[in-house]
VONUVO-662558 format. One record per residue (C-alpha): x, y, z; residue number from 0. Coordinates in nm, 3 decimals. Example, Ala and Ser with C-alpha at 12.3 -4.5 7.8 and 13.67 -1.06 7.14 Angstrom:
         x         y         z   resi
     1.230    -0.450     0.780      0
     1.367    -0.106     0.714      1
//
This chain:
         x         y         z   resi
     1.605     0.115     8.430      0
     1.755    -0.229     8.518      1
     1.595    -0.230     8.811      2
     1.237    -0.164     8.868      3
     1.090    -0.180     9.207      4
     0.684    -0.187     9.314      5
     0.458     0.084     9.126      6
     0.121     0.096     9.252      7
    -0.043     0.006     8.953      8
     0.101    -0.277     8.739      9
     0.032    -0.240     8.415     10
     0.024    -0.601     8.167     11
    -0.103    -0.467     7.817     12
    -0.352    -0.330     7.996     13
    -0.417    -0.605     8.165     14
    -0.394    -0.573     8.636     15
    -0.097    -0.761     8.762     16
    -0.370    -0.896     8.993     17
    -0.579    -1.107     8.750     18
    -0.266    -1.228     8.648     19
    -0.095    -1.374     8.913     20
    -0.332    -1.448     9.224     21
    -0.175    -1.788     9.227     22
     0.178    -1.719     9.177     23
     0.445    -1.725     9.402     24
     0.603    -1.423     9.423     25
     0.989    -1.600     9.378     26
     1.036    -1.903     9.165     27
     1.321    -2.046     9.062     28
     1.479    -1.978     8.705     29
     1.410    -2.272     8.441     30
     1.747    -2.441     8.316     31
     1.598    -2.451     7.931     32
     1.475    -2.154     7.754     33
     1.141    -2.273     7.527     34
     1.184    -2.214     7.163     35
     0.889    -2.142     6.898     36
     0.802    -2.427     6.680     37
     0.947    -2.200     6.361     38
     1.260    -2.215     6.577     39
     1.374    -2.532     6.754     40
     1.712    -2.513     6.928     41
     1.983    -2.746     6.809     42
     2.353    -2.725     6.840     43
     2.449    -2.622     6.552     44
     2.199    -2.360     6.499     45
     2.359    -2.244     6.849     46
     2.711    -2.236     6.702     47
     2.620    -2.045     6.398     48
     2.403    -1.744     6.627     49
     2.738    -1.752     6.867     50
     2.940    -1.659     6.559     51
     2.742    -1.413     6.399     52
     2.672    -1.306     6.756     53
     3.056    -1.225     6.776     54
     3.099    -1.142     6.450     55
     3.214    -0.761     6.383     56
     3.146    -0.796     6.028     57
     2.780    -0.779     6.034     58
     2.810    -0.407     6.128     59
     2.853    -0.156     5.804     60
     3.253    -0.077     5.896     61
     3.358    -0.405     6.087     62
     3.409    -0.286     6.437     63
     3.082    -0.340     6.641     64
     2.906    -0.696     6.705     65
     2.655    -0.819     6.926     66
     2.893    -0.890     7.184     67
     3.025    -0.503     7.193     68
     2.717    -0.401     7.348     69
     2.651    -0.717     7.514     70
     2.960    -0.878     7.686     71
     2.844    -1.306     7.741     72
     3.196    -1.289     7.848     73
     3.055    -1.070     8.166     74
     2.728    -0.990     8.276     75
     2.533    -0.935     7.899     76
     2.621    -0.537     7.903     77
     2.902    -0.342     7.798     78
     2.838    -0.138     8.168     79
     2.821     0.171     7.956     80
     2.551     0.469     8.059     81
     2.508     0.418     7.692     82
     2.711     0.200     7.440     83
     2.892     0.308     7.154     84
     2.790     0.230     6.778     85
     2.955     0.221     6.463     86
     3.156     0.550     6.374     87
     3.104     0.644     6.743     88
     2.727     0.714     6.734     89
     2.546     0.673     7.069     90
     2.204     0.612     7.123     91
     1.965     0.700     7.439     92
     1.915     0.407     7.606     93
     2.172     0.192     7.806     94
     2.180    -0.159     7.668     95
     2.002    -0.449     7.896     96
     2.152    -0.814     8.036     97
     2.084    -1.090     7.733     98
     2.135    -1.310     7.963     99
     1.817    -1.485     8.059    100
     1.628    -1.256     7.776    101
     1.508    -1.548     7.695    102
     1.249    -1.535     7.960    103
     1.121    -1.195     7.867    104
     0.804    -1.202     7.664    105
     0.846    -0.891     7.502    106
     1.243    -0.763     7.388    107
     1.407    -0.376     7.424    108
     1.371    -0.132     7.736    109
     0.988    -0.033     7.491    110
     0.890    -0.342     7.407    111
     0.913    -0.260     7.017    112
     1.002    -0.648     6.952    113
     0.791    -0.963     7.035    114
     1.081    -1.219     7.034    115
     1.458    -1.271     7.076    116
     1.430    -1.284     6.672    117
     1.297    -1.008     6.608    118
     1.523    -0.853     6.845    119
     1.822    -1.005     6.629    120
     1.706    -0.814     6.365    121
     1.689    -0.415     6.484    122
     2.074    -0.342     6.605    123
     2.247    -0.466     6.268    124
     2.036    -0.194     6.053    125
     1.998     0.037     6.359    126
     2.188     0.368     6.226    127
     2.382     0.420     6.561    128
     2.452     0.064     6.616    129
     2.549    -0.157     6.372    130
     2.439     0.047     6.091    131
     2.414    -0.125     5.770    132
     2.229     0.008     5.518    133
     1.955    -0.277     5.438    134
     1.876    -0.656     5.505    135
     2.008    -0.717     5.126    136
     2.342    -0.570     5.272    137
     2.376    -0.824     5.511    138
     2.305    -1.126     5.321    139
     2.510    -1.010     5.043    140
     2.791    -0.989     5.306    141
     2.766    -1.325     5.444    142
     2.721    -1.452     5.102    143
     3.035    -1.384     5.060    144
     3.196    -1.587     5.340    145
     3.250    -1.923     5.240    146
     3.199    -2.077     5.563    147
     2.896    -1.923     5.659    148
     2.710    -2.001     5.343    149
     2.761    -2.383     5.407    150
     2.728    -2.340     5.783    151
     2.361    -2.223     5.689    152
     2.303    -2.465     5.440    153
     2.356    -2.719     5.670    154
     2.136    -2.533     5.930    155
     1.840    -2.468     5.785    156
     1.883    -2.622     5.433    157
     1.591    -2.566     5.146    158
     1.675    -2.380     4.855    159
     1.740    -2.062     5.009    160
     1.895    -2.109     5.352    161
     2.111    -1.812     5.392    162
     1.825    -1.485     5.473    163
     1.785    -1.208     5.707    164
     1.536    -1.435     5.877    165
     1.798    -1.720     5.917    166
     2.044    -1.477     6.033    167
     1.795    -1.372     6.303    168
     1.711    -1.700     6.375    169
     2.031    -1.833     6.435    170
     2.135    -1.544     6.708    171
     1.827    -1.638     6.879    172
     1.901    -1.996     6.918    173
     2.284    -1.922     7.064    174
     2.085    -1.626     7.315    175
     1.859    -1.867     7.447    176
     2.123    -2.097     7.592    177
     2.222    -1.774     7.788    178
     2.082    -1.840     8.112    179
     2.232    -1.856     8.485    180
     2.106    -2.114     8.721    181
     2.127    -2.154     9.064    182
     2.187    -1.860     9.237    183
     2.200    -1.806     9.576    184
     1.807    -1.700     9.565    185
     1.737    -2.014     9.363    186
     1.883    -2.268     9.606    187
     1.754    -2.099     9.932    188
     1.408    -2.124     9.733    189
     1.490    -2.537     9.701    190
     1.562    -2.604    10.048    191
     1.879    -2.442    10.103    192
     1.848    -2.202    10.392    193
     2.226    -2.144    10.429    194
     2.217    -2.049    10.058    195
     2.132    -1.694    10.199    196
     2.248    -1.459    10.424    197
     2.112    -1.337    10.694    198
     2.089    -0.995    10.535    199
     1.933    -1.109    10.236    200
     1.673    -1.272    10.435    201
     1.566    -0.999    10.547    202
     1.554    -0.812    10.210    203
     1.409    -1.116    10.074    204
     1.086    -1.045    10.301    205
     1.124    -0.700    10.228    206
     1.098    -0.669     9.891    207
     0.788    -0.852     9.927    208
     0.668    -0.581    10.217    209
     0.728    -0.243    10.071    210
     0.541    -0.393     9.684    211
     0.869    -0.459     9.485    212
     0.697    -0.802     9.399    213
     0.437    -0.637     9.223    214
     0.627    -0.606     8.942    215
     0.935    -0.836     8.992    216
     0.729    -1.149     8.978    217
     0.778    -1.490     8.806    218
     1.117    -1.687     8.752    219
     1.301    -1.430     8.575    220
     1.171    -1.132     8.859    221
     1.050    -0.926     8.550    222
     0.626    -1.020     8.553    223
     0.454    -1.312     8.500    224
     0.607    -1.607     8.348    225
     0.291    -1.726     8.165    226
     0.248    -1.414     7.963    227
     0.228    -1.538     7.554    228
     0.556    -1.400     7.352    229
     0.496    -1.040     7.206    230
     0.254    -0.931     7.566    231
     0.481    -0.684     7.787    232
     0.454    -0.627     8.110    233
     0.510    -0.275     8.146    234
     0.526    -0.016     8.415    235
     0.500     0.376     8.411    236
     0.848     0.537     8.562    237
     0.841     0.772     8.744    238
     0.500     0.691     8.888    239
     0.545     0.950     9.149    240
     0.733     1.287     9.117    241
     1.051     1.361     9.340    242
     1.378     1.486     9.292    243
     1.546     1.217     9.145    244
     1.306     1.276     8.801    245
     1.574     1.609     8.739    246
     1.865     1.436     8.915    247
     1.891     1.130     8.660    248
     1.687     1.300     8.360    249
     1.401     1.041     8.426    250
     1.169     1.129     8.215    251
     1.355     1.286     7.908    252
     1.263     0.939     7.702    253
     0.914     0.873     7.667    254
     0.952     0.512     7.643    255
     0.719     0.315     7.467    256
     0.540     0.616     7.348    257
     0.798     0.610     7.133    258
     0.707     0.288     6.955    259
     0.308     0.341     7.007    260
     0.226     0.695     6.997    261
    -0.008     0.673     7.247    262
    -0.052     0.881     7.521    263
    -0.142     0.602     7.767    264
     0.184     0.482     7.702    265
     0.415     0.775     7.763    266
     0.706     0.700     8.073    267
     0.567     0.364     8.018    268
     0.906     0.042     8.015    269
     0.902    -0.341     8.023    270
     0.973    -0.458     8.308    271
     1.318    -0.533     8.372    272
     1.440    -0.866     8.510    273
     1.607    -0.798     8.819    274
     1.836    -1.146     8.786    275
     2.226    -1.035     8.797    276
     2.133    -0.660     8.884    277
     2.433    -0.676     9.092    278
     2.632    -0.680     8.786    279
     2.513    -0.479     8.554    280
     2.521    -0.058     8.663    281
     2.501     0.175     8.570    282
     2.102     0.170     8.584    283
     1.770     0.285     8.438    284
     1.737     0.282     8.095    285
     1.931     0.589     8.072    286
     2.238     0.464     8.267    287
     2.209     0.754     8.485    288
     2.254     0.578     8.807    289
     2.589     0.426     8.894    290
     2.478     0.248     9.254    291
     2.295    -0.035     9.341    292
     2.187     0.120     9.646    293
     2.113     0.418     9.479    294
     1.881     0.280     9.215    295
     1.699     0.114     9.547    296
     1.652     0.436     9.672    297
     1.531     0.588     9.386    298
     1.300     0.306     9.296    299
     1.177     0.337     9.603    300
     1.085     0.679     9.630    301
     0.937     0.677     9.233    302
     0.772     0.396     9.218    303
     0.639     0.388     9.610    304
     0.626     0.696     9.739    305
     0.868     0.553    10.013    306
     1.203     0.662    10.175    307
     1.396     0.366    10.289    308
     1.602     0.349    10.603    309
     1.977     0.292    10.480    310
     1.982    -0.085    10.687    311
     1.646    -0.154    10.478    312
     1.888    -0.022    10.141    313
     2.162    -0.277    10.243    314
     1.920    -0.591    10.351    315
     1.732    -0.534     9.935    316
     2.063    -0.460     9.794    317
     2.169    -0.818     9.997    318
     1.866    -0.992     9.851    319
     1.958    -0.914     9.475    320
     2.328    -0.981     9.509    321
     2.147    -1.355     9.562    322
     2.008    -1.350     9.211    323
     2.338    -1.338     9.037    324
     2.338    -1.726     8.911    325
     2.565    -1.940     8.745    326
     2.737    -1.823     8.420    327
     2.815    -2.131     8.195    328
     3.159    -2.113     8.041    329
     3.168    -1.906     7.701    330
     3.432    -2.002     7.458    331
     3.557    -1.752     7.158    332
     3.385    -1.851     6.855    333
     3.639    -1.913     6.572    334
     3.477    -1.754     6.269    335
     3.495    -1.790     5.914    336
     3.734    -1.630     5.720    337
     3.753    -1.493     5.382    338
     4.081    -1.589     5.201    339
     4.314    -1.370     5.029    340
     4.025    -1.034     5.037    341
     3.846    -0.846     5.294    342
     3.502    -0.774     5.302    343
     3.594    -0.440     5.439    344
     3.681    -0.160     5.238    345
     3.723     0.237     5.292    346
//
C-alpha cells in the first residue's frame, strides 16, 4: 500500500479528516528539518552513531541483515522487494515502506503499532523474521563488546549508563530524521515555479484534487495532516469498496491494524502512506502485490472511489507523483567499528 488514493471516509483515530483540516491546503511543501522530541534532540554525532548502527549487520542475531537491507538510503528507503528477506531467509507479510521522510509520519509501520521513529528502531532488531535477536540484553551485550561503539555512546549520551536499548533506538532515530528530500518538482511549482511542472502533471495535479485523492494525501508529506501529535495515525480502511482487484492482489488477506488492536473497527484498516517518491518505490500496497505505478492508480481508484479512470487521466496522476520525487542528499558508507583480533559472530 504505498500509495493510497481518496476513500470516502477518512478515518484520523476516529477523528473526520474534515474537522481536521478545513484550513489546510491540500499541497504544501516538505519542511527541510525534521522536529525532534525534547528526550531526543538531534546533534551530529548522535546522527553518526544511528547511521552506523543503521548500517551495521551485526545488530541482527547471524550478522547478515541491517537496517539498510530492508531499507536502501543509498536508493529510494526500500529494498523494492514484494517482501524483504530476514535473517536465515525468513520473510514476513508486509513489503517494507520509504524511511525517507518517515520522519513526518506521526505514527510508524504499514499498522501503526509504533508512535515514533524510536520506537520504530526498536521492533526489526528482535523481530523473529527480521533481524532476529533473541532479547534487548542480546543487543547491548553485543555492542558492549565493540570498543568503538561503547565510547561512541559514552560520548553521546554520557551518564553512568550510556550504552541501552533505548540509546540504541535513539541514536537510529536521530540519523533517520535527517532523511528527507527537498525540493521536488511539486515543491518548487508550489513556490512560484510554474515551469517546475509539466504540463501533464498539471493536469494530474488538479486531478488528484478532483476525483478525492487529497482526502487522504494531505499535508507536507501527502500522508494526512501535518499537525497530528506523534503516536495519532491517520488511517484508512483498504479496500473500501469491493472489485476485482481485492482477489487479484490478495487485498485483504492482512487485516492490518486489527492486527495490533483487535478491534473489529479496525480490521483492513492502514496508515496512511506518504505518497512522496512513489515513483520509486514499487512494487506497491503493503503486500507488494502491485508492480505498476499506473496500476496501483487504477486500483486505488477503483477501491478506494468507486471510480474507473480513463488511461490519459492514469498518465496525467502518474505525471503528478513522478513530481514528488525530491532531492536525495548524498549518503556516504559509514565506517564502523571493528573488533580486533575476534568476531562477534560465531556458528
Amino acid at each position: 500500500m504505498k500509495v493510497l488514493l481518496k476513500p470516502i471516509l477518512p478515518v484520523c483515530s476516529g477523528i473526520a479528516l474534515a474537522a481536521l483540516s478545513i484550513t489546510a491546503s491540500a499541497f504544501e511543501v516538505l519542511p527541510e528539518v525534521a522536529p525532534a522530541p525534547a528526550d531526543n534532540p538531534t546533534t551530529p554525532a548522535k546522527v553518526e552513531l544511528g547511521k552506523q548502527l543503521f548500517f551495521d549487520q551485526r545488530l541482527s542475531v547471524n550478522g547478515t541483515v541491517s537496517c539498510h537491507s530492508c531499507h536502501s538510503v543509498m536508493a529510494n528507503g526500500t529494498d523494492n522487494r514484494p517482501v524483504s528477506v530476514g535473517v536465515f531467509d525468513k520473510r514476513g507479510g508486509r513489503s517494507a515502506p520509504t524511511v525517507w521522510n518517515a520522519a513526518f509520519l506521526s505514527a510508524q509501520f504499514w499498522d501503526g503499532r509504533a508512535a515514533s521513529l524510536e520506537d520504530q528502531a526498536k521492533g526489526p532488531i528482535l523481530a523473529d523474521v527480521e533481524m532476529g535477536m533473541p532479547s534487548k540484553e542480546a543487543v547491548v551485550k553485543r555492542l558492549q563488546q565493540i570498543p568503538g561503539y561503547v565510547t561512541q555512546f559514552k560520548s553521546v549520551f554520557g551518564g553512568k549508563d550510556p550504552l541501552t536499548y533505548d540509546n540504541v533506538a535513539k541514536a537510529i532515530a536521530a540519523f533517520e530524521r535527517t532523511l528527507i528530500t527537498p525540493n521536488s518538482a511539486v515543491d518548487r511549482y508550489l513556490k512560484g515555479d510554474k515551469s517546475a511542472l509539466s504540463a501533464a502533471g498539471k493536469r494530474g495535479m488538479e486531478l488528484v484534487e478532483k476525483v478525492g485523492c487529497t482526502g487522504c494525501h494531505t499535508g507536507p508529506n501527502y500522508a494526512g495532516p501535518a499537525s497530528l501529535p506523534v503516536g495519532q495515525g491517520f488511517y484508512q480502511k483498504f479496500p473500501t469498496f469491493p472489485s476485482k482487484y481485492d482477489k487479484q492482489y490478495d487485498l485483504k488477506a492482512d487485516l492490518g491494524r486489527h492486527e495490533v488492536t483487535h478491534n473489529d473497527a479496525d480490521k483492513h484498516m492502514w496508515r496512511v502512506p506518504s505518497l512522496r517518491n512513489v515513483a520509486l518505490t514499487a512494487p506497491y500496497f503493503h503486500n507488494g502485490s502491485v508492480p505498476t505505478l499506473d496500476e496501483a492508480v487504477r486500483v486505488m481508484a477503483k477501491s478506494q472511489l468507486n471510480k474507473v479512470l480513463t488511461n490519459s487521466e492514469v498518465s496525467d496522476i502518474v505525471a503528478f507523483l513522478n513530481g514528488l520525487t525530491g532531492e536525495f542528499p548524498a549518503i556516504t558508507m559509514p565506517r564502523l567499528p571493528p573488533t580486533p583480533n575476534r568476531t562477534l559472530l560465531e556458528k
